[in-house]
C-alpha positions as YAML, in Angstrom:
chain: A
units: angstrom
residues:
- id: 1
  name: UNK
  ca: [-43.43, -43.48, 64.01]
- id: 2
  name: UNK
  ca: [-44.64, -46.21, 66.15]
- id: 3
  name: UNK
  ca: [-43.81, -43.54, 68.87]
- id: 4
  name: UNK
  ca: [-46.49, -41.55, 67.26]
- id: 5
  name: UNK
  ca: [-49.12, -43.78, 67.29]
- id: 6
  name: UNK
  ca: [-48.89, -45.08, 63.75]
- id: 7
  name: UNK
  ca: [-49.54, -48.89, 63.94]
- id: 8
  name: UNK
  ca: [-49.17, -49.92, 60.60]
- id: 9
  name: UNK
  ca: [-45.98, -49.29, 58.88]
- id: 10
  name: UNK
  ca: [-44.40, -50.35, 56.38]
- id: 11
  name: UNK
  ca: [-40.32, -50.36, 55.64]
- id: 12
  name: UNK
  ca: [-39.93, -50.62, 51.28]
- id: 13
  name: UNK
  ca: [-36.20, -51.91, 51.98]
- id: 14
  name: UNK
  ca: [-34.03, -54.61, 52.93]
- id: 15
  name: UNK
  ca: [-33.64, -55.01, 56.90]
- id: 16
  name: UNK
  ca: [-30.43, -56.70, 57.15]
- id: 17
  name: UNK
  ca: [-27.92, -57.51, 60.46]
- id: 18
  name: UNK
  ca: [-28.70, -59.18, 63.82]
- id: 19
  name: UNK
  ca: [-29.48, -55.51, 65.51]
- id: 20
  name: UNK
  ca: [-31.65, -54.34, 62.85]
- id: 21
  name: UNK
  ca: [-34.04, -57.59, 63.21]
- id: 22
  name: UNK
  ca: [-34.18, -57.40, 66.85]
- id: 23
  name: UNK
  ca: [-35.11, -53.88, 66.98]
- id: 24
  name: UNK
  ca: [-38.15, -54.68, 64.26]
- id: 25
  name: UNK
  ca: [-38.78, -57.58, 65.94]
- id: 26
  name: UNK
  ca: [-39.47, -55.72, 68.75]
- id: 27
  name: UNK
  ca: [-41.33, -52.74, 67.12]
- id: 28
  name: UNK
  ca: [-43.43, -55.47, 65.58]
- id: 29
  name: UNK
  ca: [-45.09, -56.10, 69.16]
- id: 30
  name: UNK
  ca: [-46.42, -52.60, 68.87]
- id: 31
  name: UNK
  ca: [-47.53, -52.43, 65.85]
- id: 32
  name: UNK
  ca: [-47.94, -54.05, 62.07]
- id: 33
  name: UNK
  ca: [-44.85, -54.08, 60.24]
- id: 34
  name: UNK
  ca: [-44.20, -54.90, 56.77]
- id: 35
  name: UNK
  ca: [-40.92, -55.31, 54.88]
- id: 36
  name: UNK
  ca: [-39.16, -55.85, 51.78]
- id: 37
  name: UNK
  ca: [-36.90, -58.62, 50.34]
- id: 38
  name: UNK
  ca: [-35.54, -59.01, 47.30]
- id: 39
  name: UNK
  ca: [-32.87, -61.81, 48.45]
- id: 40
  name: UNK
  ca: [-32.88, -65.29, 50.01]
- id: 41
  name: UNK
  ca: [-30.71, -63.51, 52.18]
- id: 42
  name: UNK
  ca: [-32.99, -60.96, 53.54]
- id: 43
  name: UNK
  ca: [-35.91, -63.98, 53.92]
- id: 44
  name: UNK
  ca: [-33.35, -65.86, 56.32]
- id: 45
  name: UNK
  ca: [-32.70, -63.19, 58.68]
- id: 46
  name: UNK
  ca: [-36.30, -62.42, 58.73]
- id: 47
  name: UNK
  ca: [-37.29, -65.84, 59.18]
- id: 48
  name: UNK
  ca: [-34.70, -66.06, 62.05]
- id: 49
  name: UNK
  ca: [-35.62, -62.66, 63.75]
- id: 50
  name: UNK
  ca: [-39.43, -63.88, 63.91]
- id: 51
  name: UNK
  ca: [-38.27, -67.13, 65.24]
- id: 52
  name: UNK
  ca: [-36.20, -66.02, 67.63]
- id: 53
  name: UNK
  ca: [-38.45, -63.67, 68.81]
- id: 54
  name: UNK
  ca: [-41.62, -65.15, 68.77]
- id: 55
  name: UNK
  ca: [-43.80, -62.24, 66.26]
- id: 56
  name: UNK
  ca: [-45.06, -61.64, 63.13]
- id: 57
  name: UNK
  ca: [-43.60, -59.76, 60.27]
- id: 58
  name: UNK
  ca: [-45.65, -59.20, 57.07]
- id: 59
  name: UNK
  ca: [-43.20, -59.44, 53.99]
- id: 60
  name: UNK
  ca: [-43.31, -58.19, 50.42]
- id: 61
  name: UNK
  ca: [-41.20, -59.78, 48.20]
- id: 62
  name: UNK
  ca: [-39.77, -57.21, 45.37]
- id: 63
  name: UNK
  ca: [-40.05, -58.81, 42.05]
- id: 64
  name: UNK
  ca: [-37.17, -58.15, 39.46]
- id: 65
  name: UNK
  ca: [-39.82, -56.88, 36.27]
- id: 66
  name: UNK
  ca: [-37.29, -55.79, 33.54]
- id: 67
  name: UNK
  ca: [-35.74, -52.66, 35.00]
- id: 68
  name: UNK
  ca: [-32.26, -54.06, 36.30]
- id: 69
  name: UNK
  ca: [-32.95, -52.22, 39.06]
- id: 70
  name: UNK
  ca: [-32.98, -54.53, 41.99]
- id: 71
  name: UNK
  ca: [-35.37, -58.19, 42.83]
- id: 72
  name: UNK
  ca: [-35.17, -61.24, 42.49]
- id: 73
  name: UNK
  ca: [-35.34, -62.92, 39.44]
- id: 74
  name: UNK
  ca: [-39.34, -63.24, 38.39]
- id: 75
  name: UNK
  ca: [-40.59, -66.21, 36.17]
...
């Protein structure tokens, strides 16, 4: 996509595993990239990638609302 010349993009799932941040960390020098988290998990490796690698990630944080479907735990 970022290929294509889209430069805002957003990724509705988990990005999880050393290769997977580097690679967004890298397409997040071309363009403005947004992910989800639903775990503490997920936040550490982000917050690690972003470190490590000097960008910016933009991160929604999926809300458990009733459905027992996936989230963390809201208020």
């Amino acid at each position: 996509m970022v290929d294509a010349g889209l430069d805002d993009i957003l990724i509705p799932y988990n990005i999880i595993g050393k290769t997977k941040l580097d690679r967004l960390s890298a397409l997040s020098r071309r363009a403005k990239m947004t992910v989800a988290a639903d775990s503490s998990i997920t936040i550490r490796g982000l917050a690690d990638a972003v470190a490590r690698h000097s960008v910016e990630i933009r991160v929604i944080v999926e809300c458990h609302t009733g459905g027992n479907r996936c989230g963390v735990q809201s208020p």
